[in-house]
C-alpha positions in Angstrom: 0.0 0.0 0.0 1.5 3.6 -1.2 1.7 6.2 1.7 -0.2 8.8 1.7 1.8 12.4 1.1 1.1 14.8 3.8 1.8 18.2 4.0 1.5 20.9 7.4 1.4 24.2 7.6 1.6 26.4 10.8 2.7 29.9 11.7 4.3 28.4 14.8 7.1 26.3 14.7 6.1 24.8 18.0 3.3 23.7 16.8 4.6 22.0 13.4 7.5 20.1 15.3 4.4 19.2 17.9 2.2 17.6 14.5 5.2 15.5 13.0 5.6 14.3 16.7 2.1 13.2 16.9 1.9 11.9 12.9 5.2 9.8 13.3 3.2 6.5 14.3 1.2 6.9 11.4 3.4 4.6 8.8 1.0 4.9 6.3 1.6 8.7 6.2 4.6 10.2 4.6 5.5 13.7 6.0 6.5 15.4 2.2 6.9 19.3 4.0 6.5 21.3 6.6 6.4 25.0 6.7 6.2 28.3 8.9 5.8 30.8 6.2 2.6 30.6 4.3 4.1 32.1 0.5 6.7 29.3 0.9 4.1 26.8 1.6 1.8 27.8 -1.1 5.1 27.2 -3.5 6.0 23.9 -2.1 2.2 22.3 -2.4 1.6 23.5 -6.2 4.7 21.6 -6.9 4.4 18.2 -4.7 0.5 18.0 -4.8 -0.1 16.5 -0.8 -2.6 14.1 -0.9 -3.6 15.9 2.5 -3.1 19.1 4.1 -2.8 20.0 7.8 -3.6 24.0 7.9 -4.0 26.3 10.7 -6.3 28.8 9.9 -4.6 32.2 11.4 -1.5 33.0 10.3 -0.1 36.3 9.3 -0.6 37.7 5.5 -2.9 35.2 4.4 -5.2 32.8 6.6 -6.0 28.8 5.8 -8.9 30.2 3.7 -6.6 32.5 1.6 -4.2 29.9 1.3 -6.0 27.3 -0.3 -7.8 29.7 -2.8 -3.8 29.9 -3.9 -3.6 26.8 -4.2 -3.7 25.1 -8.2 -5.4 21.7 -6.7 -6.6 21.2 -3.1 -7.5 17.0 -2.3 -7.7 17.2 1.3 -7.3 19.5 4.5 -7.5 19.0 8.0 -7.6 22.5 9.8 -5.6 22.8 12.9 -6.7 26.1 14.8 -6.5 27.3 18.1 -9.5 28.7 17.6 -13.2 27.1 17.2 -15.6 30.1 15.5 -13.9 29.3 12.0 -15.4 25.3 12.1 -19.0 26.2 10.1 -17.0 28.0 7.7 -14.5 25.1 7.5 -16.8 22.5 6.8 -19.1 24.7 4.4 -15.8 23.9 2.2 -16.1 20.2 2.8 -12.8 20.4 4.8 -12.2 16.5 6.1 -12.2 17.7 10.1 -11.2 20.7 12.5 -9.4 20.0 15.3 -8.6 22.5 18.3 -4.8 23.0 19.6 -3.9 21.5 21.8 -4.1 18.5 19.7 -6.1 15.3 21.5 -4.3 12.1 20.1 -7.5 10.5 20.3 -9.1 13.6 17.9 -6.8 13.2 15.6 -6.8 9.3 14.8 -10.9 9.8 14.1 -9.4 12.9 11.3 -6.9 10.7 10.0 -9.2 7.2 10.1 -11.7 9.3 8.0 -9.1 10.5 5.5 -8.5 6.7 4.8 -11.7 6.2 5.0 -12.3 8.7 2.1 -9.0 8.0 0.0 -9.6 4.6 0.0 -13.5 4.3 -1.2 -12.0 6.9 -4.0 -9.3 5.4 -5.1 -7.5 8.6 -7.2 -6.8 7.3 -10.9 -3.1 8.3 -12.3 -3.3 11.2 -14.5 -1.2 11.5 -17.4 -0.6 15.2 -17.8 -1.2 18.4 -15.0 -4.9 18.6 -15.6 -7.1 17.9 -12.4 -9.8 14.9 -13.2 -13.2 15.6 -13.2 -13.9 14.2 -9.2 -11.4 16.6 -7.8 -12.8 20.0 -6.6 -11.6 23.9 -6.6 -11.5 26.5 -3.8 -12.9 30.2 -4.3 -13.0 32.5 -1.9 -15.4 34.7 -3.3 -15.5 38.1 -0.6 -16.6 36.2 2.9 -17.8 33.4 1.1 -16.1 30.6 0.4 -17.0 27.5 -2.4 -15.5 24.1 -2.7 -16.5 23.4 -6.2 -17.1 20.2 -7.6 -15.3 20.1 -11.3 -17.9 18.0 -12.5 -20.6 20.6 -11.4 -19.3 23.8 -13.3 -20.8 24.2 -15.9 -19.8 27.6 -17.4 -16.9 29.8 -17.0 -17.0 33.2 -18.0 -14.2 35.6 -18.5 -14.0 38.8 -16.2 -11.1 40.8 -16.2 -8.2 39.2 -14.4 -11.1 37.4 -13.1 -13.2 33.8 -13.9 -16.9 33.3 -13.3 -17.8 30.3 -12.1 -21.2 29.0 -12.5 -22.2 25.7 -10.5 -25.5 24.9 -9.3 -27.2 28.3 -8.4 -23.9 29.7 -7.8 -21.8 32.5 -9.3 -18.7 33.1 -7.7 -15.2 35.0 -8.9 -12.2 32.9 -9.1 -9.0 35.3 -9.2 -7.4 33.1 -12.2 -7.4 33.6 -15.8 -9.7 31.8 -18.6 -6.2 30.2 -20.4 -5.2 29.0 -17.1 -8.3 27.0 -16.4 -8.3 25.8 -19.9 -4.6 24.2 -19.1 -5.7 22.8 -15.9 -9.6 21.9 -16.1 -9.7 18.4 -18.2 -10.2 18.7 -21.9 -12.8 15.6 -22.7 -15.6 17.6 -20.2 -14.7 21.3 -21.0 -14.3 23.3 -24.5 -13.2 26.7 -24.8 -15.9 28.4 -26.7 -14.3 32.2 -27.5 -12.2 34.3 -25.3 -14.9 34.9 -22.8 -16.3 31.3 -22.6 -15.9 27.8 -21.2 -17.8 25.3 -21.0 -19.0 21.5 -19.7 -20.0 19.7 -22.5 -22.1 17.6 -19.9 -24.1 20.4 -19.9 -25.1 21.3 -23.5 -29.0 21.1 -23.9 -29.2 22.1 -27.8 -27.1 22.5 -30.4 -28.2 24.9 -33.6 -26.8 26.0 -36.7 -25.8 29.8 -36.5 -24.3 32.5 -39.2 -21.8 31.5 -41.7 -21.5 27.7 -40.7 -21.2 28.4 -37.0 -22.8 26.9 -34.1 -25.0 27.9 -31.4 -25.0 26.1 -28.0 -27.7 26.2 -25.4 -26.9 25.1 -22.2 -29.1 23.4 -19.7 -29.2 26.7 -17.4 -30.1 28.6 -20.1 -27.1 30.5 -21.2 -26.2 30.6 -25.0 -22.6 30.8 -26.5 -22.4 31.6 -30.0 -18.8 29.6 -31.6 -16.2 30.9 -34.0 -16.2 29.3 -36.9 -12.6 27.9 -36.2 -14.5 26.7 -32.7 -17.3 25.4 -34.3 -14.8 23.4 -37.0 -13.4 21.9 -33.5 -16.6 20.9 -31.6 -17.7 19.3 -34.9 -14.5 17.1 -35.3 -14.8 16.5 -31.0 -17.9 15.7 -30.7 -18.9 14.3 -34.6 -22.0 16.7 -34.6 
């Protein structure tokens, strides 16, 4: 059985050397990194990908929230706080637990019995280039809000400014990346790039109809029509044989 790659981050170093302490009987668990400073940490985890993330919430310059919004792929987090009136906001991100400083042994075994729990009925299929798969989520903290979208559930994303608007379910919210850089990282047999202010889900498409000068015109399910180029229409006909 492959370990597990776990990552920690903590303003205080106290409390990081206090976490690998407490993680070290855990030999399924593989301590990848550890860090103090949150810019360094953001660094580190867009280049090793942690399967799971211990995060303490307030830190200086940017808290747990702001951290994994920087973040190109979140899988999982455990927050680690000191204190308890972030824990409604935590979960409404379907973070995997909360647990209070100072750590309880006991506490932590239930977090890290239901990561397994949750790796391990999901077993995470090897992906062949940087693109995330259609079952992992995205953070967006969207002003006080915050949104742990399901990939699969996005169904359009629209260009605004530096900006992305993502539309899932009856949500709307800003993501502070560009279009191109969710067309590189979104995967390509569930999203197309329509023009330069729209993506996407092909999941999604309700109707299909012939527009000007041997364009197309797609209709999605929610409504929203997106009119092709013609060198985007020429591509969605040779994708999907339409």
């Amino acid at each position: 059985m492959s370990k597990k790659r776990v990552y920690l981050v903590d303003d205080e170093l106290l409390a990081l050397e206090e976490l690998k302490v407490l993680l070290n009987p855990y030999e399924d668990l593989e301590i990848i990194g550890a860090n103090d400073r949150v810019e360094e940490a953001i660094l580190e985890c867009n280049e090793l990908k942690p399967d799971l993330i211990f995060l303490d919430i307030n830190m200086p310059g940017k808290d747990g929230f702001a951290f994994l919004e920087s973040l190109e792929e979140v899988k999982e987090v455990i927050f680690v706080t000191a204190y308890d009136q972030f824990a409604i906001k935590a979960f409404e991100i379907n973070a995997l637990d909360y647990l209070l400083k100072p750590l309880n042994p006991k506490r932590l075994a239930e977090a890290i019995q239901r990561f397994r729990s949750k790796v391990f009925s999901n077993p995470a299929t090897p992906q062949e280039d940087d693109r995330l798969s259609a079952d992992k989520k995205i953070f967006i903290k969207d002003g006080e809000k915050c949104h742990f979208v399901p990939i699969a559930k996005i169904f359009l994303l629209e260009s605004e400014g530096n900006y992305v608007r993502v539309y899932y379910d009856k949500h709307k919210p800003l993501l502070h990346k560009s279009l191109t850089y969710l067309e590189q990282k979104l995967p390509d047999d569930l999203f197309f790039r329509a023009n330069r202010q729209y993506m996407f889900n092909l999941d999604f498409i309700d109707q299909i109809e012939p527009y000007f000068n041997s364009t197309l015109l797609i209709i999605l399910k929610s409504g929203h029509k997106i009119d092709l180029s013609q060198r985007q229409s020429a591509k969605f006909r040779e994708i999907t044989g339409v």
